[in-house]
TIRO-2110 file (N, C-alpha, C; in Angstrom, 1 decimal):
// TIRO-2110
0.8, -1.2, 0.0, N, 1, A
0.0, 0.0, 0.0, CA, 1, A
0.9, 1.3, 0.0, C, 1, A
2.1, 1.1, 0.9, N, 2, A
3.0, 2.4, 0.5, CA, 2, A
3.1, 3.1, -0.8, C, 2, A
3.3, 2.3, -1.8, N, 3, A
3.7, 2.6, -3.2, CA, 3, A
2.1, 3.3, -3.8, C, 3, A
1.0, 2.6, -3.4, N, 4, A
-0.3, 3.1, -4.0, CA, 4, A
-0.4, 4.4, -3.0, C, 4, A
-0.1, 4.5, -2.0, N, 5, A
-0.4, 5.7, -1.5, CA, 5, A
0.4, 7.2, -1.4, C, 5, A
1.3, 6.6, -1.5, N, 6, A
2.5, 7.6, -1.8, CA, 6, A
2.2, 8.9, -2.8, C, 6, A
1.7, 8.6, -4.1, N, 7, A
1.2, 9.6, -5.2, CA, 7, A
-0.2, 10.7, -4.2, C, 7, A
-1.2, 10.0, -3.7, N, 8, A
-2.2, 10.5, -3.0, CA, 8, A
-1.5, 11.2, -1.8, C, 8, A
-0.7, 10.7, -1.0, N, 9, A
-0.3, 11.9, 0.0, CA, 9, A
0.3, 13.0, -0.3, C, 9, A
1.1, 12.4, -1.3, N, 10, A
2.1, 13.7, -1.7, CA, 10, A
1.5, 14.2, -2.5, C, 10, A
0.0, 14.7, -3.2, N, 11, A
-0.6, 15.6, -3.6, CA, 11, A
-1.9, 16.1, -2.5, C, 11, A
-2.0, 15.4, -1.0, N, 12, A
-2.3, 16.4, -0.2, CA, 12, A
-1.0, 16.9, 0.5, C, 12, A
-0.2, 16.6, 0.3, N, 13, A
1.0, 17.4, 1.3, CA, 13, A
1.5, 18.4, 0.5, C, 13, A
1.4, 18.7, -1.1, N, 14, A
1.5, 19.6, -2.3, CA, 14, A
0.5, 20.5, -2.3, C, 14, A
-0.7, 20.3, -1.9, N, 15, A
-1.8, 20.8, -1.7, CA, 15, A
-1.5, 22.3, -0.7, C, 15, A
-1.3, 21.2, 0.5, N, 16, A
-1.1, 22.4, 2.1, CA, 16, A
0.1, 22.9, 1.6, C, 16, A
1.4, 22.7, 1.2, N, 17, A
2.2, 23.6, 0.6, CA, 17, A
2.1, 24.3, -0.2, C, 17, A
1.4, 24.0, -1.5, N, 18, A
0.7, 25.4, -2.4, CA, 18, A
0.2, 26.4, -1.5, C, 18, A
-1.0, 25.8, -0.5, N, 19, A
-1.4, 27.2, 0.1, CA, 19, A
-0.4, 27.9, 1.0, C, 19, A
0.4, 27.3, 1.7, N, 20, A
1.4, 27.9, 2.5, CA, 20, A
2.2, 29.2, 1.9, C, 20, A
2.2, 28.6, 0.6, N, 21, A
3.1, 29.4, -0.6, CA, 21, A
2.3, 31.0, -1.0, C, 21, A
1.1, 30.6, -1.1, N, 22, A
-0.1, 31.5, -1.7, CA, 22, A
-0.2, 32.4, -0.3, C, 22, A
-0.5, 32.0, 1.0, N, 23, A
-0.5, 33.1, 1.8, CA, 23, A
0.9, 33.1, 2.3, C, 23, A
1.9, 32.8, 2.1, N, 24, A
3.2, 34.0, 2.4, CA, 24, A
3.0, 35.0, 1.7, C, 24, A
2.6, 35.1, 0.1, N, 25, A
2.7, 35.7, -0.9, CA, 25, A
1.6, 36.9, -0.7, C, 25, A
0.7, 36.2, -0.4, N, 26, A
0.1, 37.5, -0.2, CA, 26, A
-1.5, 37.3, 0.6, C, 26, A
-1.3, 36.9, 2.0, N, 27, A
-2.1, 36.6, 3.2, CA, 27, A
-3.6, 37.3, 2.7, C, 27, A
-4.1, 36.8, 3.0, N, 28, A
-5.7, 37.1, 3.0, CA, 28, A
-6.0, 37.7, 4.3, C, 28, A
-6.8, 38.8, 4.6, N, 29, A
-7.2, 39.4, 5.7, CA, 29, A
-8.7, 39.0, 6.0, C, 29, A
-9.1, 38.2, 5.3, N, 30, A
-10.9, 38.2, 5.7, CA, 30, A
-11.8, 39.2, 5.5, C, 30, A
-13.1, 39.2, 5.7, N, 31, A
-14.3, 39.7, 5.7, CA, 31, A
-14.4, 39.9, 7.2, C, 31, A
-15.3, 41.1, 7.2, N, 32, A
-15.7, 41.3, 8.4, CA, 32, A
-17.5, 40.6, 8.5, C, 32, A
-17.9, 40.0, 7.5, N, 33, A
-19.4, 39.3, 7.3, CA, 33, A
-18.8, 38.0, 8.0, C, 33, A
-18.1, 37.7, 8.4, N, 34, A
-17.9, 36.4, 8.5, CA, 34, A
-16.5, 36.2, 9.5, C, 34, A
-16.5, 34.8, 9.9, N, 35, A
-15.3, 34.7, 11.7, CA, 35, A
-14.2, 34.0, 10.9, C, 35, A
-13.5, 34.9, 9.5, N, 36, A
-12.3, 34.5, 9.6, CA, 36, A
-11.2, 34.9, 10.5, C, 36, A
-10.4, 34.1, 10.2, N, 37, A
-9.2, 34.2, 11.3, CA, 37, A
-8.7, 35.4, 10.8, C, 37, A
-8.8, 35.7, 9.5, N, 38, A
-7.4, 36.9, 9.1, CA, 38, A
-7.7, 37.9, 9.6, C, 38, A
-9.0, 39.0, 10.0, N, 39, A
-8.6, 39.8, 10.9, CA, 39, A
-8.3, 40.1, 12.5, C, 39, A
-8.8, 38.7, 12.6, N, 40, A
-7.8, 38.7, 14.1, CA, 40, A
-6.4, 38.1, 13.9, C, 40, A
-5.9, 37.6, 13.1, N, 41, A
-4.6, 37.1, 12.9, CA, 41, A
-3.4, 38.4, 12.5, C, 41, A
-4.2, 39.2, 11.6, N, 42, A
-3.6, 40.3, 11.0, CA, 42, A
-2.8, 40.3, 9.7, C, 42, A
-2.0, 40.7, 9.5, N, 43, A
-0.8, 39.8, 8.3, CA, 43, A
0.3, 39.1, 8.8, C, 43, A
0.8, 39.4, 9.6, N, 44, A
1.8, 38.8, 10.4, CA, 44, A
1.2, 37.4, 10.7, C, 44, A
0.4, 37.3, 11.4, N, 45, A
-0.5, 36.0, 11.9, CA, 45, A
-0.5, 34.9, 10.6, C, 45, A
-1.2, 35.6, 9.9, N, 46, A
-1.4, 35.1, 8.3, CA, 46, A
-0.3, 34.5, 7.6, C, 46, A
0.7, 35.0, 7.5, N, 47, A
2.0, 34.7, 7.0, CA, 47, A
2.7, 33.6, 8.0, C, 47, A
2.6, 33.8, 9.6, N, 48, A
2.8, 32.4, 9.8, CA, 48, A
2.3, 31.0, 9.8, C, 48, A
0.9, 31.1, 9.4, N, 49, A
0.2, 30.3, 9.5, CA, 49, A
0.5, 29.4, 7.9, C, 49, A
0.9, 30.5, 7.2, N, 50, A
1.3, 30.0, 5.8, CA, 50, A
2.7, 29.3, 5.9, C, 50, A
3.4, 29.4, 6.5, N, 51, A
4.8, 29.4, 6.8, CA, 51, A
4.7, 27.7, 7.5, C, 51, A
4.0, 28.0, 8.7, N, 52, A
3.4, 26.3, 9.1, CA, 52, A
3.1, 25.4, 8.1, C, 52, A
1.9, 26.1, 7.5, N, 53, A
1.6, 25.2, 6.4, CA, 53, A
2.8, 24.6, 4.8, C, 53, A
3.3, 25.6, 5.0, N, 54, A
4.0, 25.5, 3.3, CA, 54, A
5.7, 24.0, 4.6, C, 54, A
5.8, 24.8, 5.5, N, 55, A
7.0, 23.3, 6.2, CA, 55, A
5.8, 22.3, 6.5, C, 55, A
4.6, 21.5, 6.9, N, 56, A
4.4, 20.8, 7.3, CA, 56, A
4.2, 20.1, 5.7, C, 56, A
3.5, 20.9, 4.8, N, 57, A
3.7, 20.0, 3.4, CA, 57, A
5.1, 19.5, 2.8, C, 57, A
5.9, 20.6, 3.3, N, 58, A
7.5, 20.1, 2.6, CA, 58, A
7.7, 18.8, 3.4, C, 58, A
7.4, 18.5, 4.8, N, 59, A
8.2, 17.7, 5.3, CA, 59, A
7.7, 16.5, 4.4, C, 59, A
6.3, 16.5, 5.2, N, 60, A
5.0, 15.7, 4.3, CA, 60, A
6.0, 14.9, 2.9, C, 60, A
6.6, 15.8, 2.2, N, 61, A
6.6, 15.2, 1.1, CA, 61, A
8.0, 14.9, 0.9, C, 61, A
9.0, 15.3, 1.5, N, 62, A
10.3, 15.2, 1.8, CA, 62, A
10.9, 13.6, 2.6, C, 62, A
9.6, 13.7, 3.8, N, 63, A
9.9, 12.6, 4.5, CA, 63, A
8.6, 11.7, 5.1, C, 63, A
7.5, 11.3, 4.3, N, 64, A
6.9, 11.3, 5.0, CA, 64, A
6.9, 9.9, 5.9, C, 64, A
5.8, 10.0, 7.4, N, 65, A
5.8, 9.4, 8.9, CA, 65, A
4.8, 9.5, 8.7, C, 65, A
4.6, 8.6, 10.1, N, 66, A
3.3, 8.2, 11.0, CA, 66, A
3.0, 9.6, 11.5, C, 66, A
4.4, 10.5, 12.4, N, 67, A
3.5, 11.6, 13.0, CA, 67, A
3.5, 12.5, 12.0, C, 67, A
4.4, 13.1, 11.1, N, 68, A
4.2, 13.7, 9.8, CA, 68, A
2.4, 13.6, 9.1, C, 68, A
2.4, 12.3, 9.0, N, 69, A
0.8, 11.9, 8.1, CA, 69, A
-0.5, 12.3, 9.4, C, 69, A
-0.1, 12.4, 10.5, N, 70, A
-0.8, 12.3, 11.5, CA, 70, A
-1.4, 14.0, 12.2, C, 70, A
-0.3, 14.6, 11.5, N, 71, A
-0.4, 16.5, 11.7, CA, 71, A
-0.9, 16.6, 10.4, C, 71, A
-0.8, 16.1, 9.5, N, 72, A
-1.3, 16.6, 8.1, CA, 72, A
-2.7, 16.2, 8.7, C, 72, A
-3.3, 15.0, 8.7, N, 73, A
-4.8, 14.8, 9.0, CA, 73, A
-5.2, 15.6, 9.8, C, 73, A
-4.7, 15.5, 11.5, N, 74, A
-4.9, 16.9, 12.3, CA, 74, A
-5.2, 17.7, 10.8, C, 74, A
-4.3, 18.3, 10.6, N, 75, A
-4.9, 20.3, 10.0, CA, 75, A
-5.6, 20.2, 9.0, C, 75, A
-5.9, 18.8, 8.2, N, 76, A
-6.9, 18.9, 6.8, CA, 76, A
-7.9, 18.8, 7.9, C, 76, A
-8.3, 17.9, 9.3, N, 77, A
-9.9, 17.5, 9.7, CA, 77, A
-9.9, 19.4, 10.4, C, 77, A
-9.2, 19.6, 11.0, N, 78, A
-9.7, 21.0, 11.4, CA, 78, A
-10.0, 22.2, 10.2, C, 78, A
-9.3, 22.3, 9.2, N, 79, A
-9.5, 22.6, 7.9, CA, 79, A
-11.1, 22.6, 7.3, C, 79, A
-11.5, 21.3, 7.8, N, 80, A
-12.6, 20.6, 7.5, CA, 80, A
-13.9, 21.4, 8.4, C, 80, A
-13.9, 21.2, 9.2, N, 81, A
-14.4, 21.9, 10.9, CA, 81, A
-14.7, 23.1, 10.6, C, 81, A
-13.8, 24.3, 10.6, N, 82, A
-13.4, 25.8, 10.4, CA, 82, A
-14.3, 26.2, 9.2, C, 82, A
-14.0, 24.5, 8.1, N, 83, A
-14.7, 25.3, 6.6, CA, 83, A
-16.1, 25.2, 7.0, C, 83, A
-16.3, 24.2, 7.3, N, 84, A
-17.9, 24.2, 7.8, CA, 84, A
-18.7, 24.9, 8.4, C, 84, A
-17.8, 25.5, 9.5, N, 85, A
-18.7, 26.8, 10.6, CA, 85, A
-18.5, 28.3, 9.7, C, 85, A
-18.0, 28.3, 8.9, N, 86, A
-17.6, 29.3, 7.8, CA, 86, A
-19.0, 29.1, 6.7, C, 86, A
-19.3, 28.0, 6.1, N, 87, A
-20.0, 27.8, 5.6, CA, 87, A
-21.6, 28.0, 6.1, C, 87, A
-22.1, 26.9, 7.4, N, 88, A
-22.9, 27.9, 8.0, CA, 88, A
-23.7, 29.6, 8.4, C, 88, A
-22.4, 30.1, 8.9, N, 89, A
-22.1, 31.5, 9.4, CA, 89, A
-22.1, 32.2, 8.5, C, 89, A
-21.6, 32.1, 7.0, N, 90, A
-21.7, 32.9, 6.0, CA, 90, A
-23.0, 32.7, 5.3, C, 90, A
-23.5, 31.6, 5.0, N, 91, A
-24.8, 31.2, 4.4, CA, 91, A
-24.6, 31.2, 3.2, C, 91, A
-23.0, 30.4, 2.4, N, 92, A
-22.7, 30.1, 1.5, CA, 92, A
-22.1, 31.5, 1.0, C, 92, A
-21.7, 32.1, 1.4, N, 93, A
-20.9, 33.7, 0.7, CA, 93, A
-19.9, 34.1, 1.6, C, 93, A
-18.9, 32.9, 2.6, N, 94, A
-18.0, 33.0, 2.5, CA, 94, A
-16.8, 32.9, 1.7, C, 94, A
-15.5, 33.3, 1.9, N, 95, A
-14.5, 32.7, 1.8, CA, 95, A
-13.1, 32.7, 2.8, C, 95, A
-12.7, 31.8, 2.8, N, 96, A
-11.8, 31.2, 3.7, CA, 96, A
-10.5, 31.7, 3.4, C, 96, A
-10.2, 32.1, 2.1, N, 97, A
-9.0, 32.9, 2.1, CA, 97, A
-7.6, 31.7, 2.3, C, 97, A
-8.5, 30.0, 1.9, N, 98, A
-7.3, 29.4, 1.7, CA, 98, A
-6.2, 29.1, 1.1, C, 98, A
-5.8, 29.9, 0.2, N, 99, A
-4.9, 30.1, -0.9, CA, 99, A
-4.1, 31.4, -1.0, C, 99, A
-4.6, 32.4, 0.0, N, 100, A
-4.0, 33.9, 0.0, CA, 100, A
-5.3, 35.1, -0.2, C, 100, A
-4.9, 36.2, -0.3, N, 101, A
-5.8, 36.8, -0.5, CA, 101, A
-6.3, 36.9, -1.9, C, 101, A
-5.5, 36.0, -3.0, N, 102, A
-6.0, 36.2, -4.8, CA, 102, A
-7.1, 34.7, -4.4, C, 102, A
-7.4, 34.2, -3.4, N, 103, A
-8.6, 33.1, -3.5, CA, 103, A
-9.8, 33.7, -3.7, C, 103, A
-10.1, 33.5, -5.2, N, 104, A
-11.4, 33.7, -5.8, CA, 104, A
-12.6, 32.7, -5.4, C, 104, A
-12.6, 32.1, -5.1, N, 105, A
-13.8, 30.9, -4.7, CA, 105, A
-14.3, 31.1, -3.3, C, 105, A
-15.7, 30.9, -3.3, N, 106, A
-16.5, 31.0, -1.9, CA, 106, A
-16.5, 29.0, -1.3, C, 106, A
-16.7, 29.7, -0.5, N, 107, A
-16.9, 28.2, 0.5, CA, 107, A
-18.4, 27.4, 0.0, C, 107, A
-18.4, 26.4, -0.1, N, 108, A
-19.5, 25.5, 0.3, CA, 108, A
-19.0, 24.3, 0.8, C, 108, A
-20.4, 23.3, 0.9, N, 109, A
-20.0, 21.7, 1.4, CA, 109, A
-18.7, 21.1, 0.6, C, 109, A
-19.2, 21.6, -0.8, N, 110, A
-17.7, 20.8, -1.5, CA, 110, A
-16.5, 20.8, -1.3, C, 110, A
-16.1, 21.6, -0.1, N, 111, A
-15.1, 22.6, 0.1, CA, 111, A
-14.9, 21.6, 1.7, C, 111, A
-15.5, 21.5, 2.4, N, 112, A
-15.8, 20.4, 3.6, CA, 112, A
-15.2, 19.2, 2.9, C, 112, A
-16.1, 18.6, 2.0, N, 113, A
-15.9, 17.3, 1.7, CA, 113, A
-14.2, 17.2, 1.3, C, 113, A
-13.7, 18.2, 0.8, N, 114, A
-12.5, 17.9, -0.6, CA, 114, A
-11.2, 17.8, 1.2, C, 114, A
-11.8, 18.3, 2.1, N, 115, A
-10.9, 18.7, 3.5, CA, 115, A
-10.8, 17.3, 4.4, C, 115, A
-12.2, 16.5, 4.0, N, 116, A
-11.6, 15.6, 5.3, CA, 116, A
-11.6, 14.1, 4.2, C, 116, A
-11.6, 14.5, 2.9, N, 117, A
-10.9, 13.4, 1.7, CA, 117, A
-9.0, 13.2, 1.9, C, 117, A
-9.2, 14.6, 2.1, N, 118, A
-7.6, 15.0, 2.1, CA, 118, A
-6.9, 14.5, 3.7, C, 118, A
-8.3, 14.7, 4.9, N, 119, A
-7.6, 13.8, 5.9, CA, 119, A
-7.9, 12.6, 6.2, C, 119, A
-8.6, 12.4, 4.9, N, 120, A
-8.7, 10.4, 5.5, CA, 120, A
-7.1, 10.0, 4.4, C, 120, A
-6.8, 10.6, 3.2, N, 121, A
-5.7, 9.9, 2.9, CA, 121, A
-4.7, 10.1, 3.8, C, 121, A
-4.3, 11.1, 4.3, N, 122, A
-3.5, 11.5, 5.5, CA, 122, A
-3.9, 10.2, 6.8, C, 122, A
-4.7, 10.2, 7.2, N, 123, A
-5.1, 9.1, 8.2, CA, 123, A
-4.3, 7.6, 7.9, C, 123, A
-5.1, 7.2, 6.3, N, 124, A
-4.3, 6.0, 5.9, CA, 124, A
-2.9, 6.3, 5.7, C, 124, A
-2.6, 7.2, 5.7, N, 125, A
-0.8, 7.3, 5.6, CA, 125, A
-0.1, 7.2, 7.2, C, 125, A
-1.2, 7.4, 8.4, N, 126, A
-1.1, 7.1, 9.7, CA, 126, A
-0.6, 5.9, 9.5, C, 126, A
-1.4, 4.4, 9.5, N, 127, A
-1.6, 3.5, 9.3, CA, 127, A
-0.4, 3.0, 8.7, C, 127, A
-0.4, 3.0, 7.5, N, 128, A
0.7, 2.6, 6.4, CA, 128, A
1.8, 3.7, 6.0, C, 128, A
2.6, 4.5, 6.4, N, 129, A
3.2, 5.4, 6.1, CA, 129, A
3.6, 5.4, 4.6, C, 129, A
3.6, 5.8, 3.9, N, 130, A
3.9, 5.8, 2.3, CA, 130, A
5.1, 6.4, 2.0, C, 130, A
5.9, 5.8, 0.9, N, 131, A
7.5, 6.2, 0.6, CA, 131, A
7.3, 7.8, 0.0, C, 131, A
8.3, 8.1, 0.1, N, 132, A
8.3, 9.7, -0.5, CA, 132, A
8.9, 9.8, -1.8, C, 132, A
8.1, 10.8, -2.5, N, 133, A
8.0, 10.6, -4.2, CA, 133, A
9.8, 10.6, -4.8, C, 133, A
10.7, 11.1, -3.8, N, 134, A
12.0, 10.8, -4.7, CA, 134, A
12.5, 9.8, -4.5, C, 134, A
12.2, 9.0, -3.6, N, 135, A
12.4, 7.5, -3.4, CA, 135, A
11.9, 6.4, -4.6, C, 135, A
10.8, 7.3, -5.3, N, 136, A
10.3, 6.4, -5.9, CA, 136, A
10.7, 6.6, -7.5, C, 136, A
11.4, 8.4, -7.5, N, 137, A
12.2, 8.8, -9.0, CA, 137, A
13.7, 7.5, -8.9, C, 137, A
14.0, 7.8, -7.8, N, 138, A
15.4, 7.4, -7.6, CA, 138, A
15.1, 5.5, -7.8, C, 138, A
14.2, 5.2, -7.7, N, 139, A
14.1, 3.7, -7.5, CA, 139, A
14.0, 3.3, -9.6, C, 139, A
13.2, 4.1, -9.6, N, 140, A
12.6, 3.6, -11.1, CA, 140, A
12.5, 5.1, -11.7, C, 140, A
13.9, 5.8, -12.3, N, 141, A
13.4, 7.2, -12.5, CA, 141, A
12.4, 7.5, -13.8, C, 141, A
11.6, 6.0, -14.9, N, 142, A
11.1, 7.1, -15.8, CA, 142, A
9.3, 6.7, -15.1, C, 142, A
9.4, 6.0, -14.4, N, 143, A
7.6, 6.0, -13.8, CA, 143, A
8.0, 6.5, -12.9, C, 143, A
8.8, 6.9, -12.1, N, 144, A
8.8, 7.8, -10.9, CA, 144, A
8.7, 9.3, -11.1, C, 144, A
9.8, 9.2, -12.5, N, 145, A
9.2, 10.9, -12.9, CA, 145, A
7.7, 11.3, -13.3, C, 145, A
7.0, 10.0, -13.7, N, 146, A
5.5, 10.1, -14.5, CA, 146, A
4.6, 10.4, -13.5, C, 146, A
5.2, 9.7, -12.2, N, 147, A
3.9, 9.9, -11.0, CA, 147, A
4.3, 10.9, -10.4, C, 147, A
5.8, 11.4, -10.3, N, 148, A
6.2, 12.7, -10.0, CA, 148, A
5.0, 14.0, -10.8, C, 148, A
5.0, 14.1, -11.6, N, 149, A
4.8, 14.8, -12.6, CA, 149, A
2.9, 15.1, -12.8, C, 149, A
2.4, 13.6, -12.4, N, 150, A
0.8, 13.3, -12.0, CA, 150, A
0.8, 13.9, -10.7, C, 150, A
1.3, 14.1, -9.5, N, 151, A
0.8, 14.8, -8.5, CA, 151, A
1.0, 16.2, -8.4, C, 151, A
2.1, 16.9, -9.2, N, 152, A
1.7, 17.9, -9.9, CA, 152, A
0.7, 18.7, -10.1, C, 152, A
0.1, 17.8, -10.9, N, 153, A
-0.6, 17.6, -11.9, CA, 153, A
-2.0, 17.9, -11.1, C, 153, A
-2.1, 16.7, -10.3, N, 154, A
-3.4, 16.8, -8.9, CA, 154, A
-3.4, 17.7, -8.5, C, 154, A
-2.7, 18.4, -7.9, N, 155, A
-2.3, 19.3, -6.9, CA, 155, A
-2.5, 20.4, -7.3, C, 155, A
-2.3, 20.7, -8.6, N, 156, A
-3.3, 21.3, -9.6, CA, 156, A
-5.0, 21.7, -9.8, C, 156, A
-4.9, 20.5, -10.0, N, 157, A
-6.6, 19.9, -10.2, CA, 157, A
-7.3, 20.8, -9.2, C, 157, A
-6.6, 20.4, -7.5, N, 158, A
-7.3, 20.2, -5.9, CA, 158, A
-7.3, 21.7, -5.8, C, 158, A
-6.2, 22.5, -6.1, N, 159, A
-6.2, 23.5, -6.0, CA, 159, A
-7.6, 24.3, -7.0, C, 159, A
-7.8, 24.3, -7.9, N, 160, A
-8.5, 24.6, -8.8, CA, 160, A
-9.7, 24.1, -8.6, C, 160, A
-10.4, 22.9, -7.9, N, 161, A
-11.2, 22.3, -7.4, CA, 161, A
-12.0, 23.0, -6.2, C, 161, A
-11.0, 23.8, -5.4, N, 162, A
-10.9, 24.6, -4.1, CA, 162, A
-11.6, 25.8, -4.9, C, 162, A
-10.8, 26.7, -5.7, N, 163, A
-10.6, 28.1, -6.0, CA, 163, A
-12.0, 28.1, -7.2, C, 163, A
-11.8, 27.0, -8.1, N, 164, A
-12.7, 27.8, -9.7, CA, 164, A
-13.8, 27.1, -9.9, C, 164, A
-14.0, 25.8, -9.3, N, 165, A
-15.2, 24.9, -9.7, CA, 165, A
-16.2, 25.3, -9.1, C, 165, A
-16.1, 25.9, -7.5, N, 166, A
-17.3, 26.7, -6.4, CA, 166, A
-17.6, 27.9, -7.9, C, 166, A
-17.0, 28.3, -8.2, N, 167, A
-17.6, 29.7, -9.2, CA, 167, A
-18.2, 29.4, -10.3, C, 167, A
-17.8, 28.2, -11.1, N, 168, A
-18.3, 27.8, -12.3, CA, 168, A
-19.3, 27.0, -12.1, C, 168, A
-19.7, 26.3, -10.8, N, 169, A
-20.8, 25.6, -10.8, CA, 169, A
-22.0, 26.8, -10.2, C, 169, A
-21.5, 27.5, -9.8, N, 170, A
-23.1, 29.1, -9.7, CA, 170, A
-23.0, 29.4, -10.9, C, 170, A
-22.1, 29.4, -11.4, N, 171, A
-22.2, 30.1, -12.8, CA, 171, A
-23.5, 29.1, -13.5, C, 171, A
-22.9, 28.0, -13.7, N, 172, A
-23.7, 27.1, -14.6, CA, 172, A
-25.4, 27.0, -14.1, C, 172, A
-25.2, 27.1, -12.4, N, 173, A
-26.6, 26.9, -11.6, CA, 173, A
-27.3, 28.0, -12.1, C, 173, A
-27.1, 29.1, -12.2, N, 174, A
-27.3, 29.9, -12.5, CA, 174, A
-27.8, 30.7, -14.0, C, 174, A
-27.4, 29.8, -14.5, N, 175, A
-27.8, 29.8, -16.1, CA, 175, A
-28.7, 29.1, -16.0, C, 175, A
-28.5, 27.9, -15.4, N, 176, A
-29.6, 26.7, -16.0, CA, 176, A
-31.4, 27.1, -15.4, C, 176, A
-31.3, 28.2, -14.6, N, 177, A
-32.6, 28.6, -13.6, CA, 177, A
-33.1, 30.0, -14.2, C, 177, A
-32.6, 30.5, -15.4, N, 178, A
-33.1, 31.2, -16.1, CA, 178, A
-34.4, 31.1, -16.9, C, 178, A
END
């Protein structure tokens, strides 16, 4: 199971590092409609919280462990939690500001769901700890660069899953109810 899981963690551990990356870059401060952290955090706050996030993905994918896979689940299920009382409290017109302040996408359930997907593979990586992706270039480098290159790829996807699919599915809802 290491080897099958290995690609899956290390595109949620690419995941929390993209956003780590996105709020150093440029923190999100929040709405005042709604109980984001960014203005009680401030920018400073913000920026470390990105800083947390962008090392717990590097380790994540550098080395990953039991307690490694085990803080990643921790912060996707709280991730999960936060999105939800966000989603509630806002009445679907929040946003979470999980990518920095250029996060164009509002919160819904899909947004919940995509958070505790991301900590149940983290959970099974509790369980089974999974090899880390240059173990697996260095082992077999032209399918190790291919699955290298696929989580990428995901990490991609998840991101964009997060940020543009919440906007294009109102969009679409929204056409179709004309």
């Amino acid at each position: 199971m290491g080897h099958t899981l290995a690609p899956l963690f290390a595109t949620v551990a690419g995941l929390l590092a993209l956003a780590g990356v996105l709020k150093l870059r440029s923190p999100a401060r929040g709405a005042e409609a709604y109980p984001a952290p960014g203005p009680a955090l401030g920018g400073r706050g913000a920026r470390a919280v990105g800083a947390l996030e962008l090392a717990l993905g590097a380790v994540a994918l550098v080395a990953p462990g039991r307690l490694v896979a085990a803080l990643l689940a921790a912060a996707f299920a709280a991730f999960a939690a936060y999105t939800a009382r966000l989603v509630v409290a806002g009445g679907g017109q929040a946003d979470c500001g999980c990518f920095g302040q250029d996060d164009a996408g509002t919160l819904g359930p899909g947004h919940v769901l995509l958070d505790l997907m991301c900590a149940a593979i983290a959970c099974a990586a509790v369980v089974e700890p999974p090899r880390a992706l240059a173990s697996l270039v260095a082992d077999t480098p032209l399918a190790g660069a291919a699955v290298a290159a696929g989580v990428v790829a995901a990490v991609y996807a998840l991101y964009l899953a997060y940020t543009v699919l919440p906007l294009a599915w109102r969009a679409y809802a929204g056409a179709t109810r004309r």
